[in-house]
C-alpha positions as CSV (number, residue, x, y, z in Angstrom):
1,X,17.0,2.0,-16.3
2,X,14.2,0.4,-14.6
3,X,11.2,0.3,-16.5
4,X,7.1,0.1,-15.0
5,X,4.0,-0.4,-16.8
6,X,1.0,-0.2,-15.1
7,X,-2.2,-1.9,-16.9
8,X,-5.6,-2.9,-16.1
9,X,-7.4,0.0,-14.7
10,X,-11.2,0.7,-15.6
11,X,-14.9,1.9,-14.2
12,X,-15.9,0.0,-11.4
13,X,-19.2,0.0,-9.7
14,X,-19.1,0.1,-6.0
15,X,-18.2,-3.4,-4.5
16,X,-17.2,-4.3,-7.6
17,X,-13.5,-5.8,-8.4
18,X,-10.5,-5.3,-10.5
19,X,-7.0,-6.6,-10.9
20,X,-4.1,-3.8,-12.0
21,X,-1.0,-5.8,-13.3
22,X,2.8,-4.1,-13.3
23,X,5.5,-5.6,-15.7
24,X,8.8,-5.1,-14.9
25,X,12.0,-7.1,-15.3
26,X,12.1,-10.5,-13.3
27,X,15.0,-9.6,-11.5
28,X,14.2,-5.9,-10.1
29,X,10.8,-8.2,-8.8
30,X,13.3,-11.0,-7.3
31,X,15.5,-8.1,-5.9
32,X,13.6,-5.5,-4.7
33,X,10.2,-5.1,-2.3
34,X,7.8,-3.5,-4.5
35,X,4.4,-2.0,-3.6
36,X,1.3,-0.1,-4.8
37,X,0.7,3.4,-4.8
38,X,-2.0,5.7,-5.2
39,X,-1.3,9.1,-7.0
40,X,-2.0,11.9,-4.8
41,X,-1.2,15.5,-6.1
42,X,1.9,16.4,-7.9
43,X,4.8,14.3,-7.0
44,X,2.4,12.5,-3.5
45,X,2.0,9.5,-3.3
46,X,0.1,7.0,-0.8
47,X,1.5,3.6,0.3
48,X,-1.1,1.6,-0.4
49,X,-0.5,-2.0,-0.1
50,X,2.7,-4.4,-0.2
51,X,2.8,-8.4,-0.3
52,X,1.3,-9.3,2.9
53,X,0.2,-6.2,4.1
54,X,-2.0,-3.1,3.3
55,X,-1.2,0.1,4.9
56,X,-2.9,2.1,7.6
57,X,-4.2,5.0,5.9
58,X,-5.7,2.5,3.1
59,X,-7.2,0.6,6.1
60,X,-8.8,3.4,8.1
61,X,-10.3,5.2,4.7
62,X,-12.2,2.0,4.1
63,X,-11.1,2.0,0.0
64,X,-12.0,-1.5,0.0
65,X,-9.9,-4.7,0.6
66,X,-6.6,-4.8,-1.6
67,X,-4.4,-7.9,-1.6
68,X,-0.8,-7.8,-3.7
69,X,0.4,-11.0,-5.5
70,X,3.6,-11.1,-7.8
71,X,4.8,-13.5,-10.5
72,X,8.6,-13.0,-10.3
73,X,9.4,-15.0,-13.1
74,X,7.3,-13.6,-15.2
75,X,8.2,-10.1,-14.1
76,X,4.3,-8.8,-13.2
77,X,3.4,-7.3,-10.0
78,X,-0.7,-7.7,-9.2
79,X,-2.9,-5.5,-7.5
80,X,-6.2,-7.2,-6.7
81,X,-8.6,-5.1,-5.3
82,X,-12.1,-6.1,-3.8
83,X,-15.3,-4.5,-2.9
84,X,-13.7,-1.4,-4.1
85,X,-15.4,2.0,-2.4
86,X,-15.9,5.3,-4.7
87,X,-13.0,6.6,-2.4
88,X,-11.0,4.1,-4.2
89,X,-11.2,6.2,-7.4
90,X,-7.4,7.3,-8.2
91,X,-4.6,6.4,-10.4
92,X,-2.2,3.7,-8.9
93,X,1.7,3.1,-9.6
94,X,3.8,0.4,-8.8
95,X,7.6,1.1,-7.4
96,X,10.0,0.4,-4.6
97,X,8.8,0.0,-1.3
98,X,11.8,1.9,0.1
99,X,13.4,5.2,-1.4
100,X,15.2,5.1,-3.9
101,X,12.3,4.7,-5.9
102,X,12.5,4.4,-9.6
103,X,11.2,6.4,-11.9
104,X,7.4,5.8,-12.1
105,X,5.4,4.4,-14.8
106,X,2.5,6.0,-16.3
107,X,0.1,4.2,-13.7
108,X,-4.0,2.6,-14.1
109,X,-6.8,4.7,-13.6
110,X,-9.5,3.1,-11.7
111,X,-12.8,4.6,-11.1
112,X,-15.0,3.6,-9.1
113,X,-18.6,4.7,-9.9
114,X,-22.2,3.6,-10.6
């Protein structure tokens, strides 16, 4: 079974940075397209940004600028996530970009507050 951990979340001030990290086994990141999530309600969740691209509803609510980087080889998925906005605040998840997804980790909590 495919296993996630999210790390890295914190308290951010507005326009401030941080960098969420997801370890997984190098081969589910040399096999599959993964992406970041952010945790709506219940079992929702928000596309928020693959490898070379960020998605439109993370665009047009102006969270901030998010840029995803991976390390296959060392099995870690990166979220790095600039000039972050207090809309921003939420709880992100790595997974498959496409269904099926596995199961998800426990996810980073990032605020973003003065």
């Amino acid at each position: 079974q495919v296993k996630l951990e999210e790390s890295g979340g914190g308290l951010v001030p507005p326009g401030g940075s941080q960098r969420l990290s997801c370890t997984t086994s190098p081969n589910v990141l040399k096999s599959t397209t993964m992406a970041w999530f952010r945790h709506i309600a219940w079992e929702n969740y928000e596309l928020v940004a693959t490898k070379g691209r960020v998605f439109i509803n993370t665009l047009k609510s102006k969270k901030g600028r998010f840029t995803v980087m991976e390390s296959a080889e060392r099995g870690t998925l990166y979220l790095q996530m600039d000039d972050l906005k207090p809309a921003a605040t939420g709880r992100y998840h790595c997974n498959s970009l496409s269904s099926p997804r596995f199961a998800w980790g426990p996810g980073a909590q990032v605020t973003v507050a003065s």
